[in-house]
N, C-alpha and C positions, 0 to 999 in steps of 0.2 A: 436453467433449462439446458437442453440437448449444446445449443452454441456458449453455454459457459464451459462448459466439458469440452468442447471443441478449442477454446482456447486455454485451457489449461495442457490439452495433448499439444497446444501449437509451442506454449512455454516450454515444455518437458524437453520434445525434441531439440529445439536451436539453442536454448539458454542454461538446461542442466549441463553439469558438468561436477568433476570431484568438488570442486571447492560448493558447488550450487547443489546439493541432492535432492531434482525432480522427481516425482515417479512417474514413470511412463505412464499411459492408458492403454491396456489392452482389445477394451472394447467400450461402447457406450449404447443404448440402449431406452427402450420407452417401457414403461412402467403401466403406466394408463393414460389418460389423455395430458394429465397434467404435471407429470411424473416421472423423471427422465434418471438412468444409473450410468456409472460408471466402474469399468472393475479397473484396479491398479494394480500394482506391487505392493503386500505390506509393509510398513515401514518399521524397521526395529525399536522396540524399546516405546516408551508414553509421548504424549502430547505435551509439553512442558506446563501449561494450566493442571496435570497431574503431579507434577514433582514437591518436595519440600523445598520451603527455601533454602535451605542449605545446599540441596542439591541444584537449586536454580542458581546461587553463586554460582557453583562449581561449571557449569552450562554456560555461563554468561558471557565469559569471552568467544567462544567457539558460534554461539548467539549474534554475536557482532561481525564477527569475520564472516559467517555466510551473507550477512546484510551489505557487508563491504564487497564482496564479491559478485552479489547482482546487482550494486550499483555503479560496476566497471566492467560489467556485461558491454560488450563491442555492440550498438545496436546501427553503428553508420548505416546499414543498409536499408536501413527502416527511417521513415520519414515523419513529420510531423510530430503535435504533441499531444500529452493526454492518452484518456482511455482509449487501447487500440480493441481492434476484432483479433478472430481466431485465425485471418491472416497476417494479422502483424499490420495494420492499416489506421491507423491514427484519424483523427480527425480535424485537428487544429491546429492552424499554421504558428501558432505560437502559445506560450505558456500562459501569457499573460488573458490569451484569450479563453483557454481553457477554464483557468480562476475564476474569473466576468463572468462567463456562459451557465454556473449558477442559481443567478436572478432571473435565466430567460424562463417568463410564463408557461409558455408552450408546451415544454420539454417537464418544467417541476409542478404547473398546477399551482401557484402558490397563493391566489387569491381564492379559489376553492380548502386549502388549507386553513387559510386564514376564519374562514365561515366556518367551516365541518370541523376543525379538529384543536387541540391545545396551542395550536401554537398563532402566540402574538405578534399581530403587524410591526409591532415598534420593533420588538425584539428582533424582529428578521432585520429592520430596515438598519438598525445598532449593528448589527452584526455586519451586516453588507456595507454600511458605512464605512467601518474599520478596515473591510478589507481592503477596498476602492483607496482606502490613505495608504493602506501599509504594499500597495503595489508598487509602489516608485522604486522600495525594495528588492522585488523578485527581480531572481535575474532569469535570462533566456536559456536556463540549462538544461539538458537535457541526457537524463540517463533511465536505465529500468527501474522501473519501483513499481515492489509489491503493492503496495496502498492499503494491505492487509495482515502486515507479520507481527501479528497476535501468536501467546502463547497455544491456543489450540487452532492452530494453525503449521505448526511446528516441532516436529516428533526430536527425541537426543533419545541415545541408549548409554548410557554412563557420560564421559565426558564431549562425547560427539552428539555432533547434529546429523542426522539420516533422513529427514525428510523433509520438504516444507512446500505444503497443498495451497489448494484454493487462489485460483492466481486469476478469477476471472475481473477483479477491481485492476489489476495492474495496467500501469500506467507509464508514456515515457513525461519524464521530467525531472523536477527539482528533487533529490535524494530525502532533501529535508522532511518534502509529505510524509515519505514513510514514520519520520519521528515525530511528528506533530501526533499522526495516528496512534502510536503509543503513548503517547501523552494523555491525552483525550481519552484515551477508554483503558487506561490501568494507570491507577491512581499509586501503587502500593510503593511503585519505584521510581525515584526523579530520573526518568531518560535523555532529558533535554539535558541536566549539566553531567550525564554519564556520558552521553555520545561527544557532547561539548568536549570533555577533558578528553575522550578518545581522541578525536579529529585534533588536538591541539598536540596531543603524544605520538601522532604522526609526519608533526608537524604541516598540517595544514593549518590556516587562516578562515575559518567560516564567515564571509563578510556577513553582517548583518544578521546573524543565527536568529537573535530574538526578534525580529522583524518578520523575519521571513517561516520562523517556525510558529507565531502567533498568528499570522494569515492564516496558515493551514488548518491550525485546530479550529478556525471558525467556518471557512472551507466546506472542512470536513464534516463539523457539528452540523451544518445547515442540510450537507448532502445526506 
């Protein structure tokens, strides 16, 4: 809708930058009642969901540096964690409560899901189990994450990246989400020990990676 537009023009302004390339929003707009536009900049060159593998090698690292660089995006001035507004407004004093906040009925309907639609009580309640163990894990971190950098999501014109849309899931937190997310919905390439060997060739130390990056795929899946 109109306010996910609103925060993707909020992202553009404070967070683009050469190493991040946002595209501005020029204008936003209603459609019909239900149906809201936005015009941007085009961005050069495919979506990476269009590229050959060969060419998504050749993308892959410059793929990883733009991911490196909104996750050391300066957000000090913004508070809270989790999914923010098109102010920059967070909602959750902590990460671990953002995780939890999942299971609240209110907000996901999950007992009506459970009647109407495929999905099984146990399996949620497995699922929710595992995360409630695997939180002793998460730490209190907090940085920008896309919660959506998916291939088409993500424009390259030869070896560079020029665009990367769709920022209305973003979230402040654990960097890791973002990889869990790629995990979870693209099967083709193991991201978890790609990013792994990255972060270790930068010489950082990911305490607890598979801990903390198995929360989120389940997290994630549920949401």
């Amino acid at each position: 809708d109109a306010n996910d537009y609103q925060k993707d023009k909020f992202v553009a302004i404070h967070f683009s930058s050469l190493d991040i390339p946002i595209p501005g929003i020029f204008d936003i707009g209603r459609v019909d009642e239900r149906m809201f536009y936005a015009i941007t900049p085009k961005c050069a060159g495919l979506t990476l969901d269009k590229l050959t593998s060969r060419e998504m090698q050749a993308v892959l690292p410059a793929f990883m540096r733009v991911l490196d660089a909104t996750h050391n995006v300066d957000i000090s001035q913004y508070s809270n964690y989790g999914t923010f507004d098109s102010q920059g407004n967070a909602l959750y004093k902590t990460w671990k409560h953002f995780i939890l906040d999942i299971s609240d009925e209110s907000q996901f309907k999950w007992l009506r899901l459970f009647q109407d639609t495929f999905l099984e009580k146990d399996i949620f309640e497995l699922c929710f189990g595992c995360i409630n163990e695997l939180l002793r894990y998460i730490p209190e971190e907090r940085r920008l994450v896309h919660s959506d950098y998916r291939f088409h999501n993500v424009f390259a014109d030869r070896h560079k990246i020029t665009g990367v849309i769709d920022w209305e899931s973003a979230l402040f937190g654990d960097r890791l989400y973002d990889i869990a997310h790629m995990i979870l919905w693209d099967k083709e390439t193991d991201y978890g020990r790609l990013f792994y060997q990255h972060y270790q060739s930068q010489g950082e130390n990911i305490g607890r990676y598979d801990e903390r990056v198995l929360c989120y795929i389940l997290h994630d899946g549920l949401a």
